[in-house]
C-alpha positions in Angstrom: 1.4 242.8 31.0 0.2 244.0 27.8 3.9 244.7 26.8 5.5 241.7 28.3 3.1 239.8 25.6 3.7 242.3 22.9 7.4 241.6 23.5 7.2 237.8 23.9 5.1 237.5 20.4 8.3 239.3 18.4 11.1 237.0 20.3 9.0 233.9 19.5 8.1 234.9 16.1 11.8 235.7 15.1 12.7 232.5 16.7 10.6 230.4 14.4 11.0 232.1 11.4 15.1 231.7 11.8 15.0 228.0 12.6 12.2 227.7 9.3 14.9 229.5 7.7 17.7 227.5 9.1 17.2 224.6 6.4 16.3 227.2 3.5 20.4 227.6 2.3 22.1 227.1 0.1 25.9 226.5 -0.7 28.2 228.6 0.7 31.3 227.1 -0.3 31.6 230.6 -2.5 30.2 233.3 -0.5 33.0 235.6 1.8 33.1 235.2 5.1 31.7 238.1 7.4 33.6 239.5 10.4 31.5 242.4 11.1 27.3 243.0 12.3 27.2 245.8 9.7 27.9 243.8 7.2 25.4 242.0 7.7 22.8 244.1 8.3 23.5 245.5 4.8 22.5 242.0 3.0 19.2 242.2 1.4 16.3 239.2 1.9 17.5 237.0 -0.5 21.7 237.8 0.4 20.6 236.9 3.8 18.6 233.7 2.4 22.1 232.1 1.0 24.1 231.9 4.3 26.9 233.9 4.4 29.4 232.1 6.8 29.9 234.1 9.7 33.0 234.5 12.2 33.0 237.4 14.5 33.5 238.1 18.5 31.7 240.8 20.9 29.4 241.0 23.7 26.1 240.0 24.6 23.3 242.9 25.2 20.4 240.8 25.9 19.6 236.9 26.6 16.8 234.5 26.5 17.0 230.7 26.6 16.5 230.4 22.9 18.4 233.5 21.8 20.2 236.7 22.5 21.6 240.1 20.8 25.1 240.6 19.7 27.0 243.8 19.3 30.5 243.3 17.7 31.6 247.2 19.1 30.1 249.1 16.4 26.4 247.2 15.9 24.1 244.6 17.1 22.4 242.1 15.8 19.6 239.1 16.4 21.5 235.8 17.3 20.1 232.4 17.7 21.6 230.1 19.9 23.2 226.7 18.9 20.5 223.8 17.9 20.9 221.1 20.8 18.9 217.8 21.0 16.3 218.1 23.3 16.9 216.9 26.8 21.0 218.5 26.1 21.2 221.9 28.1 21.7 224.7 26.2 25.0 227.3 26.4 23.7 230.1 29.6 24.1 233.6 28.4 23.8 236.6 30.2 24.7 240.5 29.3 27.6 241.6 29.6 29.9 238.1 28.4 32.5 238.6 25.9 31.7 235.7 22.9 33.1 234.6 19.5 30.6 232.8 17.5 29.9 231.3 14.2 27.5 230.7 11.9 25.8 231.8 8.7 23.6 234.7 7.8 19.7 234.0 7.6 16.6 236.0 6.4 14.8 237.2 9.9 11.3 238.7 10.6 12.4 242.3 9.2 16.2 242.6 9.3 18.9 239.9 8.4 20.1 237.6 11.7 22.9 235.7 12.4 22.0 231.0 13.0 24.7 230.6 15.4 26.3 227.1 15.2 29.3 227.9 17.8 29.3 230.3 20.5 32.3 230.4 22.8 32.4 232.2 26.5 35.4 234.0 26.7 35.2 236.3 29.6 33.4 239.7 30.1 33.3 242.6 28.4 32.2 246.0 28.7 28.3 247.0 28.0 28.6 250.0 25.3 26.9 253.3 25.4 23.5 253.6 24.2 22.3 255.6 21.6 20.4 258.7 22.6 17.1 258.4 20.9 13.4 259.6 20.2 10.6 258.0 20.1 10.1 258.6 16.2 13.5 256.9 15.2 12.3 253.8 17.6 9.1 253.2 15.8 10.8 253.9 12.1 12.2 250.3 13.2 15.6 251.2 11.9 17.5 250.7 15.6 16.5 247.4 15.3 18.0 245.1 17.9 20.3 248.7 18.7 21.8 249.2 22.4 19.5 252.7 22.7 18.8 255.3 25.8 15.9 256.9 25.8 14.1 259.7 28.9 10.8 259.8 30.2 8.4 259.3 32.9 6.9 256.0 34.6 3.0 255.5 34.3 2.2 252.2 34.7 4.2 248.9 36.0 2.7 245.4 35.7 4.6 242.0 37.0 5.2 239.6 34.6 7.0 237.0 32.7 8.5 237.0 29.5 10.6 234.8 27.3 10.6 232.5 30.3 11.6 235.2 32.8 10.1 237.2 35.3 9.9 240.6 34.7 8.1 243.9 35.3 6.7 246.2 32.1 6.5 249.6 32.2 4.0 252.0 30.4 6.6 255.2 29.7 5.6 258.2 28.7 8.3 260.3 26.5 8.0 263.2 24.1 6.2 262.3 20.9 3.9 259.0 22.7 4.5 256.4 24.7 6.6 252.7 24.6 7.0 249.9 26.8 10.0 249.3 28.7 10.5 245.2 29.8 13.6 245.0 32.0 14.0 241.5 34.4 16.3 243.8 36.5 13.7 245.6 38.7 12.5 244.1 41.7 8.8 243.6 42.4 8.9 246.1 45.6 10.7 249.1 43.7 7.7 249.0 40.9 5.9 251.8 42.8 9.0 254.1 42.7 8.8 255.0 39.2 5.5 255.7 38.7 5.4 259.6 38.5 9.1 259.6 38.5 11.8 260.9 35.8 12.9 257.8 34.3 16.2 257.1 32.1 15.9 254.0 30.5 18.9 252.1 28.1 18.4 249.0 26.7 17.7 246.9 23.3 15.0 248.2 20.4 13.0 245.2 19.8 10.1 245.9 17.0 6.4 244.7 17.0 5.1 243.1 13.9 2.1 242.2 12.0 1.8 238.8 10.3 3.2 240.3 7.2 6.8 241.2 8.9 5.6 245.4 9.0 6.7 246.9 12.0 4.2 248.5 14.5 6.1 249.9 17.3 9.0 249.0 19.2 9.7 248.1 22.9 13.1 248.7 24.8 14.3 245.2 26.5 16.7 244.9 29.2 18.0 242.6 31.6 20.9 245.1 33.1 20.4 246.8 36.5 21.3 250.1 35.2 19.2 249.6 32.6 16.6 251.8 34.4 17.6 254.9 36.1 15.5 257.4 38.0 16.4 261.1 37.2 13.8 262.9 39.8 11.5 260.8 42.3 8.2 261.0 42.2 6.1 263.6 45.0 5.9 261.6 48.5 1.7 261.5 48.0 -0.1 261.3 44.5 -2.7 264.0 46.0 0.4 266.3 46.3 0.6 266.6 42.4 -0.6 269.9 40.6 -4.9 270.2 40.9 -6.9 271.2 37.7 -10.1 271.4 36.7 -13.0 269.3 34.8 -13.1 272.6 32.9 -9.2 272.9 32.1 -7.7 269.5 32.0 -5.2 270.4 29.6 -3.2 273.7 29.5 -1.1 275.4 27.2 2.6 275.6 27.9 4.9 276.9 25.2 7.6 274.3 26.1 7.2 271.1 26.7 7.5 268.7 29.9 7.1 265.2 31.1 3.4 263.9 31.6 3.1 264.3 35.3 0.2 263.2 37.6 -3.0 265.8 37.9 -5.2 265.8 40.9 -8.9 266.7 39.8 -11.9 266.7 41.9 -15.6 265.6 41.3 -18.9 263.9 41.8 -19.3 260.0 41.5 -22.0 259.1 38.7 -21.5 255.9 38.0 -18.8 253.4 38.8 -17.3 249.7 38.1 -15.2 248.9 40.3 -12.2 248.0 39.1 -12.8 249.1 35.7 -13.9 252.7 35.6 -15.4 255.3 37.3 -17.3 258.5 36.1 -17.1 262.0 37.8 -18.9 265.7 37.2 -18.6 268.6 38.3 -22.0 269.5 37.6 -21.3 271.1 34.2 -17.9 268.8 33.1 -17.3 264.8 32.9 -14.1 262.5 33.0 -13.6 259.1 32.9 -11.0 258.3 35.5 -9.5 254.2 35.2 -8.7 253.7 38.8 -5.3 251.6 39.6 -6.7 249.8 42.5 -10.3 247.7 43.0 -12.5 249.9 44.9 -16.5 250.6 44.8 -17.3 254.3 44.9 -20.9 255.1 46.0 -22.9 257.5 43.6 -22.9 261.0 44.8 -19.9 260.5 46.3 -16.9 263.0 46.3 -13.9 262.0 45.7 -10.7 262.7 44.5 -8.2 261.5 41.9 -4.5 261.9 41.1 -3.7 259.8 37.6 -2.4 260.5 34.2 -4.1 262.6 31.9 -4.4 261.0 28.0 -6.8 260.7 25.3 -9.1 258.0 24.3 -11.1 257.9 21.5 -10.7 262.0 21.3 -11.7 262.7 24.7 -9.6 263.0 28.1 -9.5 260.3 30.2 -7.4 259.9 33.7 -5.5 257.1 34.0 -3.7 254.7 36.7 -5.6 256.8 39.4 -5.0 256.8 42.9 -8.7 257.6 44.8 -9.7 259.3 47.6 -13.4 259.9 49.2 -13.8 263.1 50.1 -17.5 262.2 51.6 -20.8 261.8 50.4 -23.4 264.0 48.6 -26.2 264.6 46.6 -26.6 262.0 43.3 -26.1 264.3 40.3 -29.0 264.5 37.9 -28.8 263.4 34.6 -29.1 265.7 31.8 -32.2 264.7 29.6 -30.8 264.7 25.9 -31.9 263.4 22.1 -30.1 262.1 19.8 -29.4 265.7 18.0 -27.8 267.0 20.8 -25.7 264.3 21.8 -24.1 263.9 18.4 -23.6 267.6 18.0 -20.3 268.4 18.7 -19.1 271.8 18.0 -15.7 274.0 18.5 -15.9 275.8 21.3 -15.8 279.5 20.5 -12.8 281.2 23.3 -14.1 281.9 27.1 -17.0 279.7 26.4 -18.5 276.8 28.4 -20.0 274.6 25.7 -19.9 271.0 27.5 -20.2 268.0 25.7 -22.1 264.6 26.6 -18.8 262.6 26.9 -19.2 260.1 30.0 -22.0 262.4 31.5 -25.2 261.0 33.3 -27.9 261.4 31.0 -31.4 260.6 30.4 -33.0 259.2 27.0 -36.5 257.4 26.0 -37.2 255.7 22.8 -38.6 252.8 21.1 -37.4 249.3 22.2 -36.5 247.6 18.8 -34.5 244.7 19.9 -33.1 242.7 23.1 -29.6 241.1 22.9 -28.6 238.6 24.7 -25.8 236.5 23.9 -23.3 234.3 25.4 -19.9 236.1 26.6 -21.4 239.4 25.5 -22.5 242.2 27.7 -26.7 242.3 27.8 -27.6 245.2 25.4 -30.8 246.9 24.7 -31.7 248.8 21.8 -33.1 251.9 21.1 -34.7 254.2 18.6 -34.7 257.4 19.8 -36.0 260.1 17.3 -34.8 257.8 14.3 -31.5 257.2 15.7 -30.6 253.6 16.7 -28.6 253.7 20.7 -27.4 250.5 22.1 -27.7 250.7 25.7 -25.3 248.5 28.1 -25.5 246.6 30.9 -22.6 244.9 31.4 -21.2 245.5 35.2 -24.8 242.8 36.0 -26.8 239.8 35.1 -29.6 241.7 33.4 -32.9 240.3 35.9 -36.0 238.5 34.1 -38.2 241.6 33.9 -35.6 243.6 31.7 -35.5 240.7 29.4 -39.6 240.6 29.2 -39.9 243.9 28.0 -42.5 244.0 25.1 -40.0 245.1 21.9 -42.0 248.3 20.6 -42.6 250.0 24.0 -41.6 252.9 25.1 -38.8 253.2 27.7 -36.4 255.5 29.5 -33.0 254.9 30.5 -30.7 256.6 32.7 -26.5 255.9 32.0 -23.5 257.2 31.2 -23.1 258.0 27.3 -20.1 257.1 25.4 -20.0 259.1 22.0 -18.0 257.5 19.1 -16.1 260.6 16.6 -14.6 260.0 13.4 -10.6 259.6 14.1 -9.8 262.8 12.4 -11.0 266.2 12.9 -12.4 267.2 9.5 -14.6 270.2 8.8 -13.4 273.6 10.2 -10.6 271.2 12.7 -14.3 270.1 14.6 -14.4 266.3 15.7 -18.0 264.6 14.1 -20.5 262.1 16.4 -21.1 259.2 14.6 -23.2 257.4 16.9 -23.5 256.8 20.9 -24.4 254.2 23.4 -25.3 254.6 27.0 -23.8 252.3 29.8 -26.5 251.3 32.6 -24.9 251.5 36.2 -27.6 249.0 37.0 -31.1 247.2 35.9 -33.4 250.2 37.9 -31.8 253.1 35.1 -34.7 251.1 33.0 -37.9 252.2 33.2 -41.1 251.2 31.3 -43.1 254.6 29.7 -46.0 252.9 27.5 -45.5 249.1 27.3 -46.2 247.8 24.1 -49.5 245.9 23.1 -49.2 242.2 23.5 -50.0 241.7 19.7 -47.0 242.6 18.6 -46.3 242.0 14.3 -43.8 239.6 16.0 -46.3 237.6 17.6 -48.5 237.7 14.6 -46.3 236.5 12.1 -45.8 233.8 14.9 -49.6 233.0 15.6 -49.9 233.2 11.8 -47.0 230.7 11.0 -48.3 228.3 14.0 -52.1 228.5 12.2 -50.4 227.8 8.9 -48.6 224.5 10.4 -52.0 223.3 12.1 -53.8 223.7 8.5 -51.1 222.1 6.7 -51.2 219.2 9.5 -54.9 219.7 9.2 -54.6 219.3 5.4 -52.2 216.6 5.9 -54.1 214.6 8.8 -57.2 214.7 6.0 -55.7 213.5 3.4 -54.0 211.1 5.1 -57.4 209.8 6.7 -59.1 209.8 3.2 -56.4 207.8 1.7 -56.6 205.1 4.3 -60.4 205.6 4.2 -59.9 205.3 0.7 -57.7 201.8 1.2 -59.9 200.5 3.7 -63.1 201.2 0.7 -60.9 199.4 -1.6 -60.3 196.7 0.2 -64.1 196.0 1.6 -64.9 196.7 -2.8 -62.5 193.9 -3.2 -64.2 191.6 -0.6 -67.3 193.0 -2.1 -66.6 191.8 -5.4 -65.6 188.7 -4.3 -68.4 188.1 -2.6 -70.1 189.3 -5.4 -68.6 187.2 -7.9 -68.7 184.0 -5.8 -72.5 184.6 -6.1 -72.7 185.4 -9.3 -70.7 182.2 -10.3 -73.4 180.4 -8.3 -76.3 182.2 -10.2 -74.7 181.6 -13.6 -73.7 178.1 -12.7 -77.5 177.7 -11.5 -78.8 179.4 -14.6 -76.4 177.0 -16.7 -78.0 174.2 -14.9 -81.6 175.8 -16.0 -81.0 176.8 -20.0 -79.4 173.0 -20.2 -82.2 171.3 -19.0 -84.5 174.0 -20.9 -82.1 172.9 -23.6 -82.3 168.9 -23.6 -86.2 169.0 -23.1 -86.9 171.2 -26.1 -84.2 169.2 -28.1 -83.1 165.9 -26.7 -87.0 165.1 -24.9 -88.8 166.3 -27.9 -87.0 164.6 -30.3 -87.7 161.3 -28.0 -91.0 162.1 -28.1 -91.3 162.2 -32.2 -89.2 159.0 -32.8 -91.9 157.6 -30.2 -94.9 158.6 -32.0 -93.1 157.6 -35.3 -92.3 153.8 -34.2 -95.9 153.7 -33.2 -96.8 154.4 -36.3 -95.3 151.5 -37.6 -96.9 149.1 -35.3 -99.9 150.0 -36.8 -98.6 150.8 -40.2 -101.0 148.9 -42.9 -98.2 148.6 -45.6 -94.0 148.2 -46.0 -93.9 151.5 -47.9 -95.8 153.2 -44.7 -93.8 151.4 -42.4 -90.7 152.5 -44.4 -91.8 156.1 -45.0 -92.9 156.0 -41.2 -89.3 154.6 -40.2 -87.8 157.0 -42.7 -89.1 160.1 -41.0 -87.9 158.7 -37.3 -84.3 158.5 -38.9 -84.8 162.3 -39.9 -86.1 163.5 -36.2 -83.0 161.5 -35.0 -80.7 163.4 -37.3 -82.4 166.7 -36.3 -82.0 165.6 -32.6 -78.5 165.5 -33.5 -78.5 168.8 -34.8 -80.4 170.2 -31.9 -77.8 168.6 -29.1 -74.8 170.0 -31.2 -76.7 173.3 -31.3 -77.2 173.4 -27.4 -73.3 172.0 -27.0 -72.1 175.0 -28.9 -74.5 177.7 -27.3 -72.1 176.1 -24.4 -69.0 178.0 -26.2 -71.1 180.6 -28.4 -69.7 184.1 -28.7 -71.7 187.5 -29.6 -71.3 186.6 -33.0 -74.7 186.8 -35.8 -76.9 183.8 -35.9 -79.0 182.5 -38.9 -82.3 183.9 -39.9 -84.7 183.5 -37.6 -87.8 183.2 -40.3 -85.8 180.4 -42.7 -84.8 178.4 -39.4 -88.7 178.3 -38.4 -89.7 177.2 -41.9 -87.2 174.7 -41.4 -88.3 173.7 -38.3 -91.8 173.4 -39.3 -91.1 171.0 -41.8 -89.2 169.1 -39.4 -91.8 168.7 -37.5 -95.4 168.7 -39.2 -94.4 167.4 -42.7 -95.6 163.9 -41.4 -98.8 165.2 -40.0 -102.0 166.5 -41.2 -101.5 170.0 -39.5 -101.2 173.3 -41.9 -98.3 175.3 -40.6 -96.8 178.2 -42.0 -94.2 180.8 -41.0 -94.7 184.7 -41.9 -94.3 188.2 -40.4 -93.6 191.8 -41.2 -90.5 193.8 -42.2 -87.3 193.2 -43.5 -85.7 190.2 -41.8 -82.0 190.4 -40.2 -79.4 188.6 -38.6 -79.5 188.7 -34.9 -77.1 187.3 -32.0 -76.9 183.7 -31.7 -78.2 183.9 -28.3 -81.0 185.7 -29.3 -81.7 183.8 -32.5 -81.4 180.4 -30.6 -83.6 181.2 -27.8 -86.4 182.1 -30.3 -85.7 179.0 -31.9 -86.2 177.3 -28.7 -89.5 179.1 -27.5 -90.9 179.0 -30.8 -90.1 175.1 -31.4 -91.4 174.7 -28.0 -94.7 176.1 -28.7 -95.2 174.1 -31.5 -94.0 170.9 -30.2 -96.5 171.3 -27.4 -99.2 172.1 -29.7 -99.3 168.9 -31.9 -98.5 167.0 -28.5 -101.2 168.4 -26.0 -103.8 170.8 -28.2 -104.7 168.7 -31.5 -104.5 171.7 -33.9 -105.5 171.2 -37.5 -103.6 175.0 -38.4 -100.4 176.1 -36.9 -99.4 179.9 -37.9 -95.5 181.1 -36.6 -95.1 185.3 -37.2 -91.9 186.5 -37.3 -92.4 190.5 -37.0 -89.7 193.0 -37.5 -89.7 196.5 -35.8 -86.3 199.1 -36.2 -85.5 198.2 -32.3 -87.3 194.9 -31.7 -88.5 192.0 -33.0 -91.6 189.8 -32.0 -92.1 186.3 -32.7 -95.6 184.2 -32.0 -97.1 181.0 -32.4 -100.6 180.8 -32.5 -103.1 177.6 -33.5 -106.6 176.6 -33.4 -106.3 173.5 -31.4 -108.2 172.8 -27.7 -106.5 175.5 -25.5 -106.3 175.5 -21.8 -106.9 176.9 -18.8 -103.6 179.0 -17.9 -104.5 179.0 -14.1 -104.3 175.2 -14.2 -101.9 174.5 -16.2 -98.9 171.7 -14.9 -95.6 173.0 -14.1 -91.9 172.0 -13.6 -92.6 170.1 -10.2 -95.7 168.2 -12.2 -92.8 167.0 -14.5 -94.2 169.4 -17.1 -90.9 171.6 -18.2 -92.2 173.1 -21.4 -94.0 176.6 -20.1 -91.5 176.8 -17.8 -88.6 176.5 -20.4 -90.2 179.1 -22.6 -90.3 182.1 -19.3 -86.7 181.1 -18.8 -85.9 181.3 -22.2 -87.2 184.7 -22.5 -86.0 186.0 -19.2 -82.6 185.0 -20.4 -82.4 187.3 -23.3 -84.2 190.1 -22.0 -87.9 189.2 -23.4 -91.4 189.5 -22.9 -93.5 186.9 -23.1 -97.0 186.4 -23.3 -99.0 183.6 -23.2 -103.3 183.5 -24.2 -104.9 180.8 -24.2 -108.5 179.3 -23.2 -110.1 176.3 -23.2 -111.5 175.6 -27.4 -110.2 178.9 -27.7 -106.5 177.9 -29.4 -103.4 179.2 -28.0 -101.1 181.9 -28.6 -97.3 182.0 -27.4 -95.8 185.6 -28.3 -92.5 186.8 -27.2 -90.6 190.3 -28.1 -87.1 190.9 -27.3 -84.7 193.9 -28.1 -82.4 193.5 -31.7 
């Protein structure tokens, strides 16, 4: 079957390639016209490429439904049959027909072909002989599309269908290798008959090649009955074919002779059915590729009759027919390391040095890794001494426990080892082990020695990743809580402050309130009072020119009351800016208000004087006016003394006179309609002060406040 693709893949990929090539031409109004296949063949890629017009007759070889071989009665060639329009049938070709064609030469895979555009049955013609051949000239690729014979025997047939045909492939074995013979000839109840037998074979060299157009091998293709004839018939019974031994599969002959079935005889150590099975004979191993499905117990004996070959540098028997021979004792495995697997040597003569080639044997390592993968056979891997050794199960579905095992513990296994060389003998004409792997016959060949701990770094790493991601969520989960904590704070701040500054509005508005009235009854209500006193005074003036001096001074307290409402209307709007002197707006003041009367006042006080705030300097203005005004109204002093005193960080500011005192547990306040005392505490309160107020009755009074500045 392997062939019959093999084959099919060249056809197909010569087909394309000449119908890509087909529209590739160019002019061939001046080229000669070729009569002859040998002709040609001698054109060179690019001759091919220009379409040499082409007019010649001869007989078909081989056909397909898309194309066919040509041989004009001296050589053949690759033709392509005429394009037709799909659904049109196409001209039915078949060995043996006499045709003239035309057409033009094109580049093919690897040799020049002929595009047919015309090709005319006329009659039938006569098959020529075939080229004796070897199997070297073949797969040189120069007897390409040739009408070749070639001997050998039959190992293998397969049903199957090429090129659209049914057809049977057959493994031969000749001197120098092997090739594949396709032939739609044979019928599928004579495929048994060659096997074993002495097989002549004629029919058409068809090459293999890569994707670059390099030839691989060749294939013989032949659609003829007498394309396959059998020279000497196989023995009656496979078993009847010569018997070696496990020991001696292949013996020396000075001439050479056809591969022939061998019967050899062992013990069963492991089979899939199908597939493969492995024998011993206690010291010797072969792998033997049975031709039928059939499950062979282990320890059974049995017999085989197959085709000896090579594979991968050892012997192996192929296309086997089995028989049991009964049942036995299940060999033991050898127990091996690594060293003396890989340590092949050249046997010195009459020795018995076996090698671990498909033998039972027994290894332990380290587990280091479990693979299990789609479409790929469940492996386990080992380290055995330092040496890595995939181990195989592929014949099951590997059960849960064999996937569970701990990587890092210590296990045995039990299978059949399959050593990989190097392709070449090299030192001293010895093959070299590269490496091995070990193919489980079924889950038990595993065994646990030492299971690993459960803390494996593995698992670590694992735990420690996990603990990283629940820190950083942690971490994040924190941070995320603070920064909402932190928005929720900023929002109950901001209703906070609100609430904050809504009372504080009402405070200051309710303060405002207060320093305005403290404001108009020092200013406004005193000022009342002295025009009052003054327009008395001319009631009872004796003269004009006291009446006039008398009216005179009520003009001037009016003017000052002016002064003072301005000053309490822009305290309304007054900045931190400097004020006046506080010890010239006193003297002032005094004069204001005493220049009229028989009182002695005078303003003095220690250190240097300075500007202070205008808050500060009004207020002081305020308390000291106020202390004075309510002096000459209520106490009837005859001496009135205002200290201004200067200190670096404060500065203190008293009025004191000699008139009747009071008693300051009695005295009327703000709900007596009495606002003076209180407008001096509020005064001082306001700008941060300290007020102090002595006074007993005859004892005189003394009003002293200190503030910060």
């Amino acid at each position: 079957m392997l062939s019959l693709s093999r084959t099919v893949v060249s056809l197909f990929v010569c087909s394309a390639f000449l119908l890509q090539a087909s529209g590739n031409g160019g002019t061939r109004d001046d080229l000669p016209l070729l009569q002859d296949v040998a002709s040609v063949r001698r054109l060179s890629d690019a001759e091919a490429n220009q379409q040499y017009p082409i007019e010649m007759g001869g007989v078909v070889l081989f056909a397909s439904p898309s194309s066919f071989i040509f041989h004009d009665g001296e050589s053949s060639i690759w033709c392509s049959k005429p394009w037709k329009p799909a659904g049109e049938k196409q001209i039915e070709l078949d060995a043996g027909m006499r045709v003239e064609i035309k057409g033009h030469s094109n580049r093919g895979h690897s040799a020049p072909v002929i595009d047919c555009s015309q090709v005319v049955i006329v009659g039938e013609g006569e098959l020529p002989q075939p080229r004796e051949s070897t199997l070297a000239e073949l797969q040189a690729g120069t007897l390409d599309c040739q009408w070749v014979t070639i001997d050998g025997v039959g190992i293998k047939a397969t049903r199957g269908n090429f090129l659209g045909m049914p057809g049977t492939s057959i493994l031969v074995s000749t001197f120098g290798g092997e090739l594949i013979f396709n032939t739609t000839a044979l019928p599928s109840e004579k495929m048994q008959d060659v096997i074993d037998a002495e097989i002549s074979i004629t029919g058409v060299c068809l090459p293999r090649f890569n994707n670059r157009g390099e030839i691989l091998d060749s294939d013989i293709m032949s659609c003829v009955a007498g394309g396959l004839v059998v020279t000497k018939e196989a023995s009656e019974s496979p078993f009847d074919s010569p018997k070696v031994s496990l020991e001696n599969l292949f013996e020396f002959s000075p001439q050479w002779s056809p591969i022939h079935r061998k019967v050899v005889e062992g013990t069963v150590t492991a089979c899939q059915p199908g597939q493969q099975v492995f024998i011993t004979d206690g010291v010797h191993n072969l792998r033997v590729i049975p031709q039928v499905t059939q499950p062979y117990a282990i320890g059974e004996k049995i017999q085989c009759a197959g085709f000896l070959g090579m594979r991968s540098n050892f012997p192996v028997l192929r296309t086997s027919v089995i028989r049991s021979l009964g049942l036995g004792e299940p060999p033991e495995p050898a127990r091996v390391t690594p060293e003396s697997v890989l340590s092949l040597q050249l046997p010195l003569p009459n020795s018995r040095q076996p090698d671990y080639e498909a033998a039972l044997i027994r290894i332990s390592g380290e587990l280091v890794a479990i693979e299990d993968r789609v479409e790929k056979p469940f492996q386990i891997i080992l380290d055995s001494n330092g040496s890595i050794v995939p181990v195989i199960l592929a014949s099951f579905q590997p059960p849960r426990y064999l996937r569970e095992i701990r990587l890092g513990s210590t296990i045995e296994v039990t299978g059949i080892c399959s050593i990989r060389t190097t392709n070449r003998p090299e030192r001293n004409r010895a093959l070299e082990a590269e490496s091995f792997e070990i193919l489980l016959r079924s889950p038990l060949d595993v065994s646990v020695v030492e299971a690993a701990s459960w803390w494996t770094a593995a698992r670590l790493l694992y735990l420690l990743v996990w603990a990283g991601v629940l820190l950083v969520g942690a971490v994040w989960v924190i941070l995320w809580m603070r920064y909402r904590i932190s928005q929720r704070g900023q929002q109950l701040a901001e209703a906070i402050r609100a609430k904050d500054s809504l009372e504080l509005v009402t405070e200051t508005t309710k303060r405002e309130r207060t320093r305005v009235a403290a404001d108009l009854h020092d200013t406004l209500e005193q000022s009342l009072a002295g025009v009052a006193l003054q327009l008395r005074a001319i009631e009872t003036a004796g003269s004009a020119e006291l009446a006039q001096r008398n009216l005179s001074l009520a003009g001037q307290i009016l003017a000052q009351s002016r002064e003072d409402l301005r000053r309490s209307v822009w305290n309304l709007r007054m900045t931190d800016e400097e004020g006046a002197k506080l010890r010239e707006e006193l003297k002032k003041t005094c004069e204001s208000i005493f220049s009229q009367t028989k009182i002695s006042a005078t303003v003095d006080g220690r250190g240097v004087e300075r500007q202070l705030g205008v808050l500060t300097t009004d207020n002081l203005l305020m308390i000291a006016k106020e202390a004075m005004t309510n002096a000459l109204k209520h106490a009837g002093p005859t001496e009135i003394r205002v200290s201004v005193d200067y200190e670096p960080d404060s500065v203190c500011v008293s009025v004191s006179d000699n008139g009747c005192g009071f008693d300051s547990g009695r005295v009327a306040g703000a709900l007596q309609g009495h606002f003076g005392l209180a407008g001096i505490k509020e005064r001082a309160i306001r700008i941060g002060g300290k007020l102090s107020v002595e006074s007993s009755p005859d004892e005189g009074t003394r009003v002293t406040v200190s503030v910060r500045g």
